[in-house]
DRENPA-3360 file (N, C-alpha, C; in nm, 2 decimals, always signed):
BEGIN
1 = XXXXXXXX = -1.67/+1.26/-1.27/-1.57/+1.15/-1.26/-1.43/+1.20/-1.25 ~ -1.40/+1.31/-1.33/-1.28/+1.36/-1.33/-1.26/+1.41/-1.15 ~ -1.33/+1.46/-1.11/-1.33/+1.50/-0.99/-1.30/+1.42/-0.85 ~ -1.36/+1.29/-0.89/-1.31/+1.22/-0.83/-1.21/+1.13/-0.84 ~ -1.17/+1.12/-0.96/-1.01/+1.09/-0.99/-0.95/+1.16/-0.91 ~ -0.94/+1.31/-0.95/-0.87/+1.37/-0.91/-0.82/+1.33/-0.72 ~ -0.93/+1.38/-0.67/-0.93/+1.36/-0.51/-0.88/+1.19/-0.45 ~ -0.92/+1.09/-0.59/-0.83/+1.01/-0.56/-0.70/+0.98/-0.57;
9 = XXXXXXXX = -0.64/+1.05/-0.63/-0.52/+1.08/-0.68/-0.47/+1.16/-0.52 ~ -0.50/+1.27/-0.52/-0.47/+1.35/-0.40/-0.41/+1.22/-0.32 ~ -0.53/+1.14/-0.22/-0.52/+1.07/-0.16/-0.39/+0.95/-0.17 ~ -0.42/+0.89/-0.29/-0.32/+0.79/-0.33/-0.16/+0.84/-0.33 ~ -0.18/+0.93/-0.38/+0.00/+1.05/-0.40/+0.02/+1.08/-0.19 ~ -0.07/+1.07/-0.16/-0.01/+1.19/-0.03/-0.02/+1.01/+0.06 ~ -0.05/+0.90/+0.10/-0.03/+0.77/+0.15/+0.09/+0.78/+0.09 ~ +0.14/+0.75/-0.07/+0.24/+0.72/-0.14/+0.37/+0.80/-0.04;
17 = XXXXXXXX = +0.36/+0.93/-0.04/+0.48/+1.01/+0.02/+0.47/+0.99/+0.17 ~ +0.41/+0.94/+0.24/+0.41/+0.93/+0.37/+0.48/+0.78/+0.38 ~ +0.46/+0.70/+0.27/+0.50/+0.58/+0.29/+0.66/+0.57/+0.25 ~ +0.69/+0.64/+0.17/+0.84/+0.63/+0.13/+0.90/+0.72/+0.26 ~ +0.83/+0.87/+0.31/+0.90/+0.90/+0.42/+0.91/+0.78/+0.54 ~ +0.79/+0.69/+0.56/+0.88/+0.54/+0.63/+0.96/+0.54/+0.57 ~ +1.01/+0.44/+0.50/+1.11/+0.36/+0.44/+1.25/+0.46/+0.47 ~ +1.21/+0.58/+0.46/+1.35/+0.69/+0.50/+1.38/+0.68/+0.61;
25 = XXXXXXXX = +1.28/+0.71/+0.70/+1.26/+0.66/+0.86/+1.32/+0.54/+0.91 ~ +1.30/+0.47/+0.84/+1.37/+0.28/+0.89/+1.54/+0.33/+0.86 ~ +1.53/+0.41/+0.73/+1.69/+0.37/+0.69/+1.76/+0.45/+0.80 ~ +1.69/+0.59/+0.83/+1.79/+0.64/+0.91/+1.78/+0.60/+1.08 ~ +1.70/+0.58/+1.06/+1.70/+0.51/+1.23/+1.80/+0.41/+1.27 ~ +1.80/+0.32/+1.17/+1.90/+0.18/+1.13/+2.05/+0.30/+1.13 ~ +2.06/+0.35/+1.08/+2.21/+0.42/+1.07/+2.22/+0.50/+1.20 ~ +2.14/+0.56/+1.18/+2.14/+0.60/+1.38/+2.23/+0.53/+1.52;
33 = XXXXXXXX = +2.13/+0.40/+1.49/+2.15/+0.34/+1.57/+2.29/+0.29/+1.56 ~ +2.32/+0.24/+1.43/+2.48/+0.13/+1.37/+2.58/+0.26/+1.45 ~ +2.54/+0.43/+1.45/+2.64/+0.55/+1.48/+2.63/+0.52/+1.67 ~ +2.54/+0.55/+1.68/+2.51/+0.56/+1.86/+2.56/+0.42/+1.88 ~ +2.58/+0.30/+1.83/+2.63/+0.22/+1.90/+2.79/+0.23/+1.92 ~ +2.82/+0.27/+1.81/+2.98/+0.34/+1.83/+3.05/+0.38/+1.93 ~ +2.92/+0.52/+1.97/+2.97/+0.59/+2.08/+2.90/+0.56/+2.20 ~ +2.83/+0.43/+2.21/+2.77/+0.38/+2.34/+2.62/+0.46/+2.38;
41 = XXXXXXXX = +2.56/+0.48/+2.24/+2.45/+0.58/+2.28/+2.31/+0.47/+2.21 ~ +2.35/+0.34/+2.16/+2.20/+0.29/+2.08/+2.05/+0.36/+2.13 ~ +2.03/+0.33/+1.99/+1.85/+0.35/+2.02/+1.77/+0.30/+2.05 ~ +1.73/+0.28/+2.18/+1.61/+0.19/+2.22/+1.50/+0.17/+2.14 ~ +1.47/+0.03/+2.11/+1.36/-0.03/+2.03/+1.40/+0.01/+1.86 ~ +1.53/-0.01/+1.83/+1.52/+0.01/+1.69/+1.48/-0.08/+1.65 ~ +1.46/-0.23/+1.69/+1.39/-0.36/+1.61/+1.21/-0.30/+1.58 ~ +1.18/-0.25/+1.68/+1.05/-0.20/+1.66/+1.00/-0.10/+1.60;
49 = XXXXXXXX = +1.11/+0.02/+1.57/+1.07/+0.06/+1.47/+1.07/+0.08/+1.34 ~ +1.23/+0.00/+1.36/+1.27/-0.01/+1.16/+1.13/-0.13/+1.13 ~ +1.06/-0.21/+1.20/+0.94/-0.28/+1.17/+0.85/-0.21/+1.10 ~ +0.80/-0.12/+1.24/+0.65/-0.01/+1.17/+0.71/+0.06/+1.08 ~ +0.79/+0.14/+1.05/+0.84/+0.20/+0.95/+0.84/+0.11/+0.81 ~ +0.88/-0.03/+0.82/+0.91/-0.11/+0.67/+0.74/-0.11/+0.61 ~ +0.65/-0.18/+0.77/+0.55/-0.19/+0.71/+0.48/-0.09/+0.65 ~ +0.47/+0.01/+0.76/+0.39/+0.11/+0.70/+0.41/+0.15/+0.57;
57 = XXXXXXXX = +0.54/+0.18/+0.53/+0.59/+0.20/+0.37/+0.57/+0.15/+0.30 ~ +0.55/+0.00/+0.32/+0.49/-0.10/+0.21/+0.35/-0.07/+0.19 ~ +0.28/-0.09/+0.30/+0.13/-0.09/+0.26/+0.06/+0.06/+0.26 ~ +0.13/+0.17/+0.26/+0.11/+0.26/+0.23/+0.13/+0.31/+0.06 ~ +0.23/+0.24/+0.02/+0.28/+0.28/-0.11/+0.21/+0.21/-0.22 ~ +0.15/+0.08/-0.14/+0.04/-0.01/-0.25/-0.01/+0.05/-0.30 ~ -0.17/+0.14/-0.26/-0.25/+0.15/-0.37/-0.17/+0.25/-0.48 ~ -0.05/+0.32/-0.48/+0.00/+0.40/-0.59/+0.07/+0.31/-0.67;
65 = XXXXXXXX = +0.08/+0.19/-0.66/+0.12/+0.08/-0.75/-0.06/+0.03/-0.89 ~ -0.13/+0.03/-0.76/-0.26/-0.01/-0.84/-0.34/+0.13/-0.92 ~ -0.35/+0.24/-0.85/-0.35/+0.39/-0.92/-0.31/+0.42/-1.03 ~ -0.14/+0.39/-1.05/-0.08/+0.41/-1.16/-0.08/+0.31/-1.21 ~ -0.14/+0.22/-1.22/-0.11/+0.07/-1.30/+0.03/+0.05/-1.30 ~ +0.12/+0.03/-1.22/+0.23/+0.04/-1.21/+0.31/-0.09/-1.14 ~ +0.20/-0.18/-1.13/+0.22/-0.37/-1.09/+0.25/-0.38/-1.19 ~ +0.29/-0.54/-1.16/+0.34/-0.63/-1.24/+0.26/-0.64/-1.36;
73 = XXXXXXXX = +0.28/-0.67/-1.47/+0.19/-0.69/-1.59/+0.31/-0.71/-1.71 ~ +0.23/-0.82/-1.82/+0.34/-0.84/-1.90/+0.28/-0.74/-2.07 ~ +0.36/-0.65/-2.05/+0.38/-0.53/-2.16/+0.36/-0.57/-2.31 ~ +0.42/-0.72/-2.31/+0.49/-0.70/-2.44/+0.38/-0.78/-2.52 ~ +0.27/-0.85/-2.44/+0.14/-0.94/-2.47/+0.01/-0.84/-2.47 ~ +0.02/-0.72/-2.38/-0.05/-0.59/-2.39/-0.07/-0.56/-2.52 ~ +0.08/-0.48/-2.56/+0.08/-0.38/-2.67/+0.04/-0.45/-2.79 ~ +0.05/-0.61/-2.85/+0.01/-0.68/-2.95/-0.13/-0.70/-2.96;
81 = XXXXXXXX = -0.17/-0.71/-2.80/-0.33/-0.73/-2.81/-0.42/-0.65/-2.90 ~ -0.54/-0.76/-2.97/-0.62/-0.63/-3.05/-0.69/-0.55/-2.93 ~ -0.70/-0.41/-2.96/-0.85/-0.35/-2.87/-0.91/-0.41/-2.80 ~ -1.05/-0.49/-2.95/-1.16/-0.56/-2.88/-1.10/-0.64/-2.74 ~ -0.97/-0.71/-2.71/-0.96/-0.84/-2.63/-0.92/-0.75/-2.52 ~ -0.88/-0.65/-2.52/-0.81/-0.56/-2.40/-0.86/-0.53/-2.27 ~ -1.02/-0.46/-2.36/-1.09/-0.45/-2.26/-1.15/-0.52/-2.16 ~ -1.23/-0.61/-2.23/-1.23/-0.71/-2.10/-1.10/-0.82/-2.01;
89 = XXXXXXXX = -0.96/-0.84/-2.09/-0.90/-0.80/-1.99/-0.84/-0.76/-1.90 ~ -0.88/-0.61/-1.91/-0.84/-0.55/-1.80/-0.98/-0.53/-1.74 ~ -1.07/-0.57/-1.76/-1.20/-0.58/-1.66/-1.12/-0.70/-1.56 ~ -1.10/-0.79/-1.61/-1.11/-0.90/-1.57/-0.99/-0.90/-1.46 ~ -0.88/-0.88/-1.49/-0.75/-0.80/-1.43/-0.80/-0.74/-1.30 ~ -0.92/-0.59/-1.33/-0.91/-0.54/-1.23/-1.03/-0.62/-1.12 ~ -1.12/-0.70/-1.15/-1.21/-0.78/-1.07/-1.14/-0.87/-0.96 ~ -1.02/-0.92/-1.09/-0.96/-1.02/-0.98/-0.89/-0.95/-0.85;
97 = XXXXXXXX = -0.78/-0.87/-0.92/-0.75/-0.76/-0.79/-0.82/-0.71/-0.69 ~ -0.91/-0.69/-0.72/-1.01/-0.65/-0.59/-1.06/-0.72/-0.55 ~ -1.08/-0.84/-0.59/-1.13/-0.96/-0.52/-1.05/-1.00/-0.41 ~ -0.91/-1.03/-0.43/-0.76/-1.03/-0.40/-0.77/-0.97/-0.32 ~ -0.81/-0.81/-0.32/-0.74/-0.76/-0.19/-0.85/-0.73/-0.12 ~ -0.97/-0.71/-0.13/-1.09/-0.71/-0.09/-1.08/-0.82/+0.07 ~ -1.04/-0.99/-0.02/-1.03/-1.05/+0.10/-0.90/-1.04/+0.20 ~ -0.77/-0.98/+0.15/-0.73/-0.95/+0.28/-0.77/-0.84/+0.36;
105 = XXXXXXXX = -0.83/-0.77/+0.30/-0.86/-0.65/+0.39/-0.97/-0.69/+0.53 ~ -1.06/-0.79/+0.46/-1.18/-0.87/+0.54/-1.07/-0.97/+0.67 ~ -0.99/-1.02/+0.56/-0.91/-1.12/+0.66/-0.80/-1.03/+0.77 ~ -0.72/-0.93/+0.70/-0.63/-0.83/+0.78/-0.72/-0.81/+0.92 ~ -0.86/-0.74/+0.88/-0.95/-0.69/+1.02/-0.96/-0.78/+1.11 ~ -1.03/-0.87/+1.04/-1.05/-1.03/+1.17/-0.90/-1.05/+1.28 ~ -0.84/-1.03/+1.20/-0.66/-1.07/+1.23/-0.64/-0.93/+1.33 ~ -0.65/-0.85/+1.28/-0.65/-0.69/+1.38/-0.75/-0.70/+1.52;
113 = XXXXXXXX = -0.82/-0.70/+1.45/-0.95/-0.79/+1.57/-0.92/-0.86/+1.70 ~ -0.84/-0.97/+1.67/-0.78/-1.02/+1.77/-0.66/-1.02/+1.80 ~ -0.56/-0.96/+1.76/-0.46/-0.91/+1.83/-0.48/-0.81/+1.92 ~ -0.55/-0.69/+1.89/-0.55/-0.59/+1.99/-0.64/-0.62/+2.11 ~ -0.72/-0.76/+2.07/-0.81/-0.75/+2.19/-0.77/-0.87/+2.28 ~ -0.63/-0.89/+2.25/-0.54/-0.92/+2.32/-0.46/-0.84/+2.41 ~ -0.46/-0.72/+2.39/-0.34/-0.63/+2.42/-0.21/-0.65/+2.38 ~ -0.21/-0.70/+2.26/-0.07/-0.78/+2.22/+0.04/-0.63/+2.22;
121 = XXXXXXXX = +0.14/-0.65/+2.25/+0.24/-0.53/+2.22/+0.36/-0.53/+2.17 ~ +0.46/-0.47/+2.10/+0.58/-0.56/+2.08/+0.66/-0.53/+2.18 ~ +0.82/-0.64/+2.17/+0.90/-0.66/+2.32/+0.95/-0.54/+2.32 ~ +1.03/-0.48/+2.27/+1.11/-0.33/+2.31/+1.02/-0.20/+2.33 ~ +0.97/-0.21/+2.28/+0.88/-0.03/+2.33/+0.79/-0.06/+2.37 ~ +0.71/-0.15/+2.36/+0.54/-0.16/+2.43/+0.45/-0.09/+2.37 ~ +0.49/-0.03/+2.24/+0.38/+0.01/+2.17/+0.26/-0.05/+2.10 ~ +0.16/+0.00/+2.10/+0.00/-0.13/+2.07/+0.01/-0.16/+1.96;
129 = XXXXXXXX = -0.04/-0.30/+1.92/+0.03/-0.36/+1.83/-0.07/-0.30/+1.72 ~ -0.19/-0.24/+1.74/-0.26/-0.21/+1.62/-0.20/-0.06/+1.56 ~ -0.07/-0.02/+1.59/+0.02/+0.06/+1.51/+0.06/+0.04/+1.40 ~ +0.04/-0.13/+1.40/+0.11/-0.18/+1.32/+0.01/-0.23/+1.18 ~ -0.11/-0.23/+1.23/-0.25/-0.28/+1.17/-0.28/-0.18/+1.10 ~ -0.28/-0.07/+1.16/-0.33/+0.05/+1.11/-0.30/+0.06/+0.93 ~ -0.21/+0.07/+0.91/-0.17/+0.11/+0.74/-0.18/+0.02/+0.67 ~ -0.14/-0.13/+0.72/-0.19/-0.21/+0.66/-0.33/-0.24/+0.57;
137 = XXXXXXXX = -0.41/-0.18/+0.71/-0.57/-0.16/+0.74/-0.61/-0.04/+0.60 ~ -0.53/+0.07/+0.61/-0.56/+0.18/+0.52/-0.52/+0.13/+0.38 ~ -0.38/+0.10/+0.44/-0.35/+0.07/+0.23/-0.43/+0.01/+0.20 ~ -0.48/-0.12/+0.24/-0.55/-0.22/+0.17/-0.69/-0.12/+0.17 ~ -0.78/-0.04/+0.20/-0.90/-0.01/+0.20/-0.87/+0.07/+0.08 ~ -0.79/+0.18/+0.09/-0.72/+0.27/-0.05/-0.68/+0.22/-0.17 ~ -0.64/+0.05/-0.14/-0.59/-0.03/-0.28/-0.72/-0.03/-0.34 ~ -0.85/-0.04/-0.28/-0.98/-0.07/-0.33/-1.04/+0.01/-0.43;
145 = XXXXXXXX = -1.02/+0.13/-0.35/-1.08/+0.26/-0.42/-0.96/+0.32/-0.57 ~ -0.82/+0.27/-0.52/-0.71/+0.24/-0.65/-0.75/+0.17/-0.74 ~ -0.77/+0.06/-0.77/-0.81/-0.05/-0.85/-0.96/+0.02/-0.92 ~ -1.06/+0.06/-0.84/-1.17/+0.11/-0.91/-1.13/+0.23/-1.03 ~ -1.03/+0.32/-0.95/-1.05/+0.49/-1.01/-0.93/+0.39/-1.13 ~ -0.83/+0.34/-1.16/-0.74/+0.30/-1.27/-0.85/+0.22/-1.37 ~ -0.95/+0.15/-1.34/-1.02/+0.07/-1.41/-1.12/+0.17/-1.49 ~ -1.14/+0.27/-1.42/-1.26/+0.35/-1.50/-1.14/+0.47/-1.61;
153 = XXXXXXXX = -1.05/+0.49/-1.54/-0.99/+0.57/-1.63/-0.91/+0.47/-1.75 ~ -0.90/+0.38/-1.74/-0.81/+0.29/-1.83/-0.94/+0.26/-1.97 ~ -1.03/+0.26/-1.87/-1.16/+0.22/-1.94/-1.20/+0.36/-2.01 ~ -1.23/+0.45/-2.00/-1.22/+0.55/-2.09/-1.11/+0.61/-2.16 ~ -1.01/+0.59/-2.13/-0.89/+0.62/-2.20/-0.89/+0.51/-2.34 ~ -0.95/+0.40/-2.30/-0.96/+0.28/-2.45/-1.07/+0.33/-2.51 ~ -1.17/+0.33/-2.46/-1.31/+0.43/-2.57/-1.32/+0.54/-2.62 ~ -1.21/+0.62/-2.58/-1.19/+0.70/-2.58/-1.25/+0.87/-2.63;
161 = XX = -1.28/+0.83/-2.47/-1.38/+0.95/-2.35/-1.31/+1.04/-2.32 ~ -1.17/+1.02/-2.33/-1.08/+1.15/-2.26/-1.08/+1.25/-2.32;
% end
């Protein structure tokens, strides 16, 4: 089990840093362009890419939110909790989660599905729109396998297996 933590970790950490390098990508592109417009040089299709760049960083950086348990949760109703009640709420926590994102991932594909088999593209670059699908597509599949590997290790970290 440790072993596959581990490799999921690899995975989760290395989307994570790909995703924040977006988010760097949008900022400097965006500043790029604010400079090149100065000197009459803008960047073609910057709407289009400070886009892929936001998204991709978002839905790339998700499952390292669900990995590290590092969502929303209220702390201060956690730490008072006895043991016994803990565990099954964080069963229950992580069921729902993956239920949650389970169906967008089902819903995201249908949705991918038919956009590209539209040829849909965006207006400034013409790049295919399932560029845009893609990470979407990944984070959410990686949030899955996130939610599982934090559930089993949270789960033996309370029994304490570790």
């Amino acid at each position: 089990m440790r072993q596959v933590s581990k490799l999921a970790g690899w995975l989760v950490n290395g989307l994570a840093a790909f995703g924040v390098a977006a988010f760097g990508a949008a900022a400097v592109v965006t500043v790029a362009d604010v400079v090149g417009r100065r000197f009459g040089y803008p960047i073609e299709g910057v709407v289009d890419l400070v886009q892929l760049f936001v998204v991709t960083g978002a839905w790339l950086t998700m499952p390292f939110a669900f990995f590290t348990a590092g969502h929303v949760s209220v702390d201060f109703l956690l730490s008072v909790m006895p043991g016994p009640l803990m565990i099954p709420l964080k069963v229950l926590a992580a069921v729902g989660s993956f239920v949650l994102v389970a169906l967008m991932l089902w819903q995201g594909y249908l949705t991918f599905e038919t956009r590209t088999m539209f040829g849909d593209k965006p207006q400034q670059l013409g790049i295919p729109i399932a560029w845009y699908w893609y990470p979407l597509l990944i984070g959410l599949a990686v949030s899955l396998l996130a939610i599982v590997m934090e559930l089993a290790v949270s789960l033996q970290r309370e029994l304490g297996y570790e």
